[in-house]
C-alpha positions in Angstrom: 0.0 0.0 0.0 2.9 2.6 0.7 6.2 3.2 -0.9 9.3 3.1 0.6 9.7 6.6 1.0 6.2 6.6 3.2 3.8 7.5 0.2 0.4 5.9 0.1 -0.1 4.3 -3.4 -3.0 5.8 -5.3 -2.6 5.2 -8.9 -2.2 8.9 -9.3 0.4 10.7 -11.7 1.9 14.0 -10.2 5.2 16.0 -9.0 6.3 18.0 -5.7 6.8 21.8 -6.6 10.1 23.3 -5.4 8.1 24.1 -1.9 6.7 20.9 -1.6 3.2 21.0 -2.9 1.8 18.0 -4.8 -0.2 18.4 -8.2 -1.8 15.8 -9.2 -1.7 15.5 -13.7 -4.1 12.6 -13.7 -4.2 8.8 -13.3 -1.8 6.3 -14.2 -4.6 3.9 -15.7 -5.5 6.2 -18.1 -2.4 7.5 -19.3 -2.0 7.1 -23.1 1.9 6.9 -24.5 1.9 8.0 -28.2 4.1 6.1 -30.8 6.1 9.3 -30.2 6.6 8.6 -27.1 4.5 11.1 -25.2 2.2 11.2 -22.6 -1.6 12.1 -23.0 -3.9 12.5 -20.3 -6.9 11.8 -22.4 -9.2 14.0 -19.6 -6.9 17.0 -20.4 -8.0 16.6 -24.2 -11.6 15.8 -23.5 -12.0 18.9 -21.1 -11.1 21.2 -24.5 -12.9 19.3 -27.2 -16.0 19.1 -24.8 -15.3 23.3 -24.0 -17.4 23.3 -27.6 -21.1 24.1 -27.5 -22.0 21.0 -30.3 -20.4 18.3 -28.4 -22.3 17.4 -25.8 -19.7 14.3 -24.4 -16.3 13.0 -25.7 -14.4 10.1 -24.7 -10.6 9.8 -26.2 -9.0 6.7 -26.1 -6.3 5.1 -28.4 -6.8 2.9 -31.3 -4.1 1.3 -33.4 -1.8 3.5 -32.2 -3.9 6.9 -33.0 -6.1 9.2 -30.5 -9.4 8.9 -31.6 -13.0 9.4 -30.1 -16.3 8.6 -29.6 -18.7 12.1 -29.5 -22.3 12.9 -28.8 -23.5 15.8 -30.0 -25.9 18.8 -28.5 -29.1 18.4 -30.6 -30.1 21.6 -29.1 -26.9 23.7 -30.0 -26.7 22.1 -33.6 -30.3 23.1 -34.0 -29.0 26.9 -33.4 -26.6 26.5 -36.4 -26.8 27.2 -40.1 -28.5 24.4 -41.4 -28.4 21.9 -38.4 -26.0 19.5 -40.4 -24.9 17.2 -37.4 -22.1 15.8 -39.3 -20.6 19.0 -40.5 -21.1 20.7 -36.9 -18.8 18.3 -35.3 -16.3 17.9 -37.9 -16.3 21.7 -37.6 -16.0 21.8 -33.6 -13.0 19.5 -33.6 -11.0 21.2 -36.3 -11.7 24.6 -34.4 -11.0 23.0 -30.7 -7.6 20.9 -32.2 -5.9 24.6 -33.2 -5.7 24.6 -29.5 -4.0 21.7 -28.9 -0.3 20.4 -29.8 0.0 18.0 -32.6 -0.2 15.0 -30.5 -3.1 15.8 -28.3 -5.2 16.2 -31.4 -7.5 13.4 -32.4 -6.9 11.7 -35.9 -10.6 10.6 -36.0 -13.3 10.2 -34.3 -17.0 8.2 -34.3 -20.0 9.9 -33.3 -22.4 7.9 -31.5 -26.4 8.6 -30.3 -26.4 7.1 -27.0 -25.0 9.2 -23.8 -21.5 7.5 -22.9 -21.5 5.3 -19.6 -20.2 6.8 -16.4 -19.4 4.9 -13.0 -21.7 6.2 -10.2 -18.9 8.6 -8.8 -19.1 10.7 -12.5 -16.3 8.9 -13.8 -16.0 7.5 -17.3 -16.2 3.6 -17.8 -13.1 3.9 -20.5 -13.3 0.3 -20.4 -16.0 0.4 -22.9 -15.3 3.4 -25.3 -13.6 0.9 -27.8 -16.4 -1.3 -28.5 -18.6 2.2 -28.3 -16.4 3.4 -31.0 -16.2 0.3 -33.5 -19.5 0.4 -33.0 -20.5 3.5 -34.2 -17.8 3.8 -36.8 -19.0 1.1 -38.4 -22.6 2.2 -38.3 -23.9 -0.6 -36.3 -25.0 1.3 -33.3 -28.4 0.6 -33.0 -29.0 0.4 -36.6 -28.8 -3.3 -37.0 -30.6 -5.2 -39.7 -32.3 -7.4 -36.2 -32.7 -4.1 -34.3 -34.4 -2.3 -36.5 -38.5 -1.3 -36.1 -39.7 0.1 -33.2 -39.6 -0.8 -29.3 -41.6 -3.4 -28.1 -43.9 -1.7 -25.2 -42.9 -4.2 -22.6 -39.8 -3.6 -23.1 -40.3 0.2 -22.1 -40.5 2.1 -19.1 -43.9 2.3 -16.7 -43.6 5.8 -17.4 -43.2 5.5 -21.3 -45.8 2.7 -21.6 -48.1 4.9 -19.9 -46.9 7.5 -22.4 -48.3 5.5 -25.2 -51.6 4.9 -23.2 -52.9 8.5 -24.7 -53.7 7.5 -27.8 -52.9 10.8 -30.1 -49.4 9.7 -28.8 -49.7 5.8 -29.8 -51.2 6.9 -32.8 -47.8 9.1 -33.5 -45.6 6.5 -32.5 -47.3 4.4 -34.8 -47.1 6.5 -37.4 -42.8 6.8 -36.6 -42.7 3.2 -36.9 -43.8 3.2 -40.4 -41.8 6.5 -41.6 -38.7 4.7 -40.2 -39.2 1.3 -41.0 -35.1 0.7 -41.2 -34.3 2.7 -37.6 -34.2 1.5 -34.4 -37.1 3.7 -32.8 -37.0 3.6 -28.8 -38.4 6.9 -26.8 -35.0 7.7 -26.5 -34.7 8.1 -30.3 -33.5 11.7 -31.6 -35.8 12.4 -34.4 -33.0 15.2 -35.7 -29.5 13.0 -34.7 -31.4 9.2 -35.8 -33.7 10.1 -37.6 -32.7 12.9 -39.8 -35.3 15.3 -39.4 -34.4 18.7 -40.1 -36.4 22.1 -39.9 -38.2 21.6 -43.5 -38.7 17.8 -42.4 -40.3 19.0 -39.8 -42.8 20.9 -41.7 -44.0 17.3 -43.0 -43.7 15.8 -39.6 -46.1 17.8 -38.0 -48.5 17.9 -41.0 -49.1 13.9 -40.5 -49.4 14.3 -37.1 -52.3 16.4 -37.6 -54.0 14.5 -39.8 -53.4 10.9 -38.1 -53.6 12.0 -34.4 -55.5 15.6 -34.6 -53.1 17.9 -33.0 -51.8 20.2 -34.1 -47.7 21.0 -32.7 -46.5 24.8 -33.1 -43.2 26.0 -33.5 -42.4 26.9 -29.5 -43.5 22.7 -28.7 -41.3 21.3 -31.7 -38.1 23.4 -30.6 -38.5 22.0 -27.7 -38.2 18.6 -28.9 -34.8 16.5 -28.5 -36.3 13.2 -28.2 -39.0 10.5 -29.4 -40.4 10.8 -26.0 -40.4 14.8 -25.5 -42.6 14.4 -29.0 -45.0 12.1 -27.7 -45.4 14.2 -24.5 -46.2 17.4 -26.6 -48.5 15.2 -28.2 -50.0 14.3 -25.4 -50.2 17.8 -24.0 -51.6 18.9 -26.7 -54.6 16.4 -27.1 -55.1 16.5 -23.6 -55.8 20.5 -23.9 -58.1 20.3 -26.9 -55.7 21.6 -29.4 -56.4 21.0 -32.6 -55.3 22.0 -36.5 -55.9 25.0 -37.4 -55.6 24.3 -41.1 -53.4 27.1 -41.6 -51.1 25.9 -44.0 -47.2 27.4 -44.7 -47.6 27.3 -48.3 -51.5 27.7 -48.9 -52.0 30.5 -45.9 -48.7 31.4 -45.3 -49.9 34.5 -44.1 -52.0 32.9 -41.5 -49.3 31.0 -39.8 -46.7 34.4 -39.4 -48.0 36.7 -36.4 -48.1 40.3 -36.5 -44.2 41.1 -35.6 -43.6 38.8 -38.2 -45.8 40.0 -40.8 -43.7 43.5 -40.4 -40.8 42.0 -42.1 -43.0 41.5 -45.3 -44.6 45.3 -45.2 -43.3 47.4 -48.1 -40.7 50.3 -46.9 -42.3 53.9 -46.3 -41.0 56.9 -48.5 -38.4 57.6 -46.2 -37.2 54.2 -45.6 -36.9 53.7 -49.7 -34.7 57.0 -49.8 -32.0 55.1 -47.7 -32.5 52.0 -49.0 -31.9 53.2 -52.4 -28.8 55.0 -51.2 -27.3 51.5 -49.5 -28.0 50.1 -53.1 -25.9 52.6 -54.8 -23.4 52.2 -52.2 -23.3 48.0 -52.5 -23.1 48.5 -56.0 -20.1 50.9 -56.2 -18.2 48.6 -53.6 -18.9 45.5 -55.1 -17.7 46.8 -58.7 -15.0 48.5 -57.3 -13.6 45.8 -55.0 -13.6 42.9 -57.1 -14.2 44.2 -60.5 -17.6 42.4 -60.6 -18.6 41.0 -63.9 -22.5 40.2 -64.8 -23.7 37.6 -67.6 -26.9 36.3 -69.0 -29.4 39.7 -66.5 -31.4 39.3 -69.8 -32.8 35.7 -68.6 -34.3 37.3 -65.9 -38.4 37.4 -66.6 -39.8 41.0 -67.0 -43.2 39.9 -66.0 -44.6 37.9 -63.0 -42.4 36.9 -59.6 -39.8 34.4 -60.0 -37.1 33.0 -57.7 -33.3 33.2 -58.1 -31.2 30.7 -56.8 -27.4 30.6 -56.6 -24.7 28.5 -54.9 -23.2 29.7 -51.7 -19.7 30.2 -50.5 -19.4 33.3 -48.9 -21.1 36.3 -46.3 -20.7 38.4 -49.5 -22.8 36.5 -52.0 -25.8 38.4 -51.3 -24.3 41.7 -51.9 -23.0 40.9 -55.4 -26.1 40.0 -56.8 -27.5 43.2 -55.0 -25.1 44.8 -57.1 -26.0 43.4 -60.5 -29.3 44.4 -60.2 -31.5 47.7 -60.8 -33.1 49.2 -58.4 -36.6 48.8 -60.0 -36.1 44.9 -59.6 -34.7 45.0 -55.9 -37.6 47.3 -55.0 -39.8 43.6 -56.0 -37.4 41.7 -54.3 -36.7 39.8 -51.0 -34.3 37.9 -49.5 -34.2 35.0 -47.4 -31.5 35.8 -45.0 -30.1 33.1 -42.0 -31.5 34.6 -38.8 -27.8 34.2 -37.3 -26.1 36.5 -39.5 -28.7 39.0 -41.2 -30.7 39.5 -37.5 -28.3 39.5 -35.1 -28.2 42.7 -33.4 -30.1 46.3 -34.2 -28.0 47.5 -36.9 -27.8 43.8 -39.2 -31.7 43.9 -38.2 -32.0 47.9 -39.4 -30.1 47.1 -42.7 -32.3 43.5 -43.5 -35.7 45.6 -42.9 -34.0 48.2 -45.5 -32.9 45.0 -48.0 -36.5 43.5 -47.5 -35.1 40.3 -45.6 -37.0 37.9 -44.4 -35.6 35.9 -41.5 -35.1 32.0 -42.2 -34.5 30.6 -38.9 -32.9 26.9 -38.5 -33.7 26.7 -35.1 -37.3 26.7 -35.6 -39.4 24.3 -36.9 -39.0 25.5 -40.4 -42.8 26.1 -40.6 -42.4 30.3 -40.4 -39.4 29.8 -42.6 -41.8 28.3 -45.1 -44.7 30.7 -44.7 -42.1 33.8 -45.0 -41.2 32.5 -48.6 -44.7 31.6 -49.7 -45.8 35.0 -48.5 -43.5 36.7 -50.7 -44.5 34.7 -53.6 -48.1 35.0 -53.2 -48.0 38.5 -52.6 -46.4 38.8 -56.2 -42.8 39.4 -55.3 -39.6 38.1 -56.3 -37.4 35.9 -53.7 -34.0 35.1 -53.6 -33.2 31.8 -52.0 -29.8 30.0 -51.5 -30.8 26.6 -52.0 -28.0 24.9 -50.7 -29.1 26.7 -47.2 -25.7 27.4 -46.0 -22.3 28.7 -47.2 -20.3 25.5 -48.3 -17.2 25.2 -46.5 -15.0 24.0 -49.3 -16.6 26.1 -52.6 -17.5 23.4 -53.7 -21.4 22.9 -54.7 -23.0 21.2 -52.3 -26.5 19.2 -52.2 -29.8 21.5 -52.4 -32.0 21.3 -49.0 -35.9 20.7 -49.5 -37.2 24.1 -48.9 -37.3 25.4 -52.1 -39.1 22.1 -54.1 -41.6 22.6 -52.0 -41.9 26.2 -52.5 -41.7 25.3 -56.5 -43.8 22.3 -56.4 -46.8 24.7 -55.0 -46.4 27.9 -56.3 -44.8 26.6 -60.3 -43.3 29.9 -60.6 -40.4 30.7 -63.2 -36.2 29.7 -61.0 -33.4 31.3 -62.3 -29.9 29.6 -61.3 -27.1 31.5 -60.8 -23.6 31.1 -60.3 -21.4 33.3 -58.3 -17.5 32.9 -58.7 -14.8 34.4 -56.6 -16.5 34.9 -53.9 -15.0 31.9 -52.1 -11.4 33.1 -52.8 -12.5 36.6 -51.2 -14.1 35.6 -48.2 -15.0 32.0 -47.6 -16.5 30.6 -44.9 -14.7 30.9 -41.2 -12.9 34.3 -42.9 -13.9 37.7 -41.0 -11.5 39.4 -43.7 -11.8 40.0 -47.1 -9.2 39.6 -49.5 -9.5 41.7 -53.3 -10.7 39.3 -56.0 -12.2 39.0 -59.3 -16.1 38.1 -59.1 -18.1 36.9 -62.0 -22.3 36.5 -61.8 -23.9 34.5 -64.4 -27.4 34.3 -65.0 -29.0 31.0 -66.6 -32.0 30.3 -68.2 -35.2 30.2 -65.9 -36.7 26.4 -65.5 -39.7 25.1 -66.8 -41.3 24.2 -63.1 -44.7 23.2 -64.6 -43.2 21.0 -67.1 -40.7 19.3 -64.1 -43.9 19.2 -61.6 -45.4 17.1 -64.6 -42.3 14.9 -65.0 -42.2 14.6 -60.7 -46.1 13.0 -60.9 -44.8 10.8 -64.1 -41.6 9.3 -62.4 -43.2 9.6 -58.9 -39.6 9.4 -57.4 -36.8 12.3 -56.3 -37.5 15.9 -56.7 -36.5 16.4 -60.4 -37.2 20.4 -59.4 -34.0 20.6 -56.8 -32.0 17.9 -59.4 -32.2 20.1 -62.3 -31.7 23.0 -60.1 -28.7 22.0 -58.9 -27.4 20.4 -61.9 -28.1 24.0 -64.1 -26.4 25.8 -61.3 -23.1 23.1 -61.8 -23.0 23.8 -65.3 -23.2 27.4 -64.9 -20.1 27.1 -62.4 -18.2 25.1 -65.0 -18.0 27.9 -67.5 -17.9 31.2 -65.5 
């Protein structure tokens, strides 16, 4: 039990200061030796990878000689981000939280798993486990295998989540899970964003179905507050229990209707006063824009003359919507609005001041996606044109990345006229994680607008994909090619 020197044995890793004190580094059980021969305390490393907001727990250990680890993510804090992408918000925190770190304290991979990591009952980590936790997940077994998959038998449940699915506006939504996800493993613990993939336009379907099969109706404030199977089912039951039901307002056929008054205020046209300013921040844009990075305009002429449309370009960069601000005339921005990321484009007075000025609307990805929605359709019903970034967030390579949802289902209702563009240079001037902009030659080209009718024909003939968004996309990539 002691040393020969009188020390009790601990398992403890440490060293006496010059006046004696002891400080304890960590524990000799856990140390981890590199293949370079140094020593990593994997608690040090977890304390700054876990500093990020998006991971919620991390557990380093070392696998074939590398440091790797297994990470749950913060539904709640990727929900806040551009577009929610799970994958992309952790492969984003650990590059940012590795700067930090010396070479070999930084992971080489890492696995990210849905289930909260096991912990002894003193807090401590049970690192006993994190390797089959991580070949688990890495291989993408965890809970996702071929005899798992369907939904939870009820006896195997809780008492308090069988009684859950005794309401039966809540069986009939779990019912109605298990045959959306046929090929997941659905247990109330299920995280309908992480497992299930349900993002803020998905949602917009979600709670649709619900309606009709269970007869509630879920607003925005109940879905965000949604990180689990079970916390759905609870609304669910909330809601029946109160006498809640659809109001039949829909995003895309009342969009109006579903937006309350503050919201509505983003869509009012600008007073006399308010256009004299805005017009002067137009002029300004456009002299910047130009004069920075010697912006070049093709194909303005494929813009229609008549009726609203939508324009839709790639994104790469913060300055994207302020060149094609520049290439236009005032008389078309005055008919124009802009779906704008909540994030950047609201968030403080001024960014808010200049957005009411722009005619922004807010597109929020925290939300349910349902106001998001009902902003866009507004605009279009109310004759105007919109401006929508398809791929719904800047890409973080330039490269083209895939188109989100929300905008087929605007074209699918509303048919009206989509013009792809492709924006060039912006990337090299300011990309993404860049707070400085660097001079560079910008080139905007304008395609051809698509024949929605004709593709909303061609969706009801093949009755598969959205050949809207595949189109889209694939006009925008050939645009790219030859700027």
């Amino acid at each position: 039990v002691l040393t020969d020197d009188g020390w009790f044995r601990t398992g403890d890793l440490g060293y006496l200061d010059e006046s004696g004190y002891l400080y304890v580094t960590g524990r000799a059980s856990t140390l981890i030796v590199t293949e370079g021969g140094k020593n990593v305390q994997p608690e040090d490393v977890e304390e700054v990878y876990n500093s990020h907001p998006a991971i919620q727990e991390i557990g380093v250990l070392q696998k074939d000689g590398r440091l790797v680890a297994a990470i749950v993510p913060d539904p709640g804090e990727i929900r806040k981000q551009e577009n929610g992408d799970v994958e992309r918000a952790i492969r984003e925190a650990v590059e940012e939280r590795s700067k930090r770190l010396p070479s070999y304290q930084r992971l080489s991979d890492y696995a990210i798993t849905r289930e909260p990591l096991e912990y002894t009952q003193l807090g401590k980590l049970r690192r006993h486990l994190l390797e089959d936790r991580y070949d688990r997940a890495k291989e993408g077994e965890e809970g996702a295998g071929e005899a798992e998959a369907g939904p939870m038998a009820p006896e195997e449940m809780s008492d308090e989540d069988r009684e859950l699915l005794e309401d039966q506006a809540a069986e009939q939504v779990w019912s109605l899970l298990a045959r959306r996800y046929p090929d997941v493993r659905l247990t109330p613990d299920t995280s309908p964003q992480l497992d299930l993939g349900v993002d803020s336009m998905e949602w917009v379907n979600l709670t649709m179905e619900i309606g009709e099969s269970a007869g509630v109706e879920l607003d925005e404030e109940a879905v965000n507050s949604i990180d689990t199977v079970r916390d759905l089912l609870r609304e669910v039951a909330e809601a029946s229990e109160s006498g809640e039901v659809p109001s039949g307002a829909s995003p895309l056929d009342q969009p109006e209707d579903v937006l309350d008054q503050d919201q509505k205020r983003w869509l009012e046209p600008l007073g006399p006063g308010r256009s004299m300013v805005a017009r002067a921040l137009f002029s300004l844009n456009r002299a910047l824009m130009r004069g920075l990075f010697r912006l070049r305009v093709e194909g303005l002429e494929n813009l229609p003359e008549r009726g609203s449309f939508v324009v839709a370009p790639n994104h790469v960069s913060y300055l994207d919507s302020f060149v094609v601000a520049a290439a236009l005339d005032y008389r078309l921005l005055r008919r124009t609005y802009w779906a704008g990321w909540t994030g950047a484009a609201f968030g403080n007075p001024l960014t808010r001041l200049v957005s009411r000025l722009a005619q922004v609307v807010p597109i929020d990805p925290e939300r349910a996606g349902v106001s998001s929605l009902a902003f866009a359709a507004a605009v279009l019903a109310r004759g105007k044109n919109l401006v929508w970034f398809p791929e719904g967030q800047r890409s973080p390579s330039g490269q083209l990345q895939p188109f989100k949802p929300g905008l087929g289902m605007l074209l699918n209702h509303f048919q009206a006229p989509v013009v792809p563009v492709s924006i060039h240079g912006t990337y090299e001037a300011m990309p993404r994680g860049k707070a400085l902009v660097r001079p560079a030659k910008v080139t905007l080209v304008f395609g051809e607008p698509l024949d929605v009718h004709a593709l909303v024909e061609q969706q009801g003939e093949d009755g598969h994909g959205d050949p809207i968004l595949q189109t889209l996309r694939d006009r925008v990539a050939k645009l790219g090619d030859h700027s």
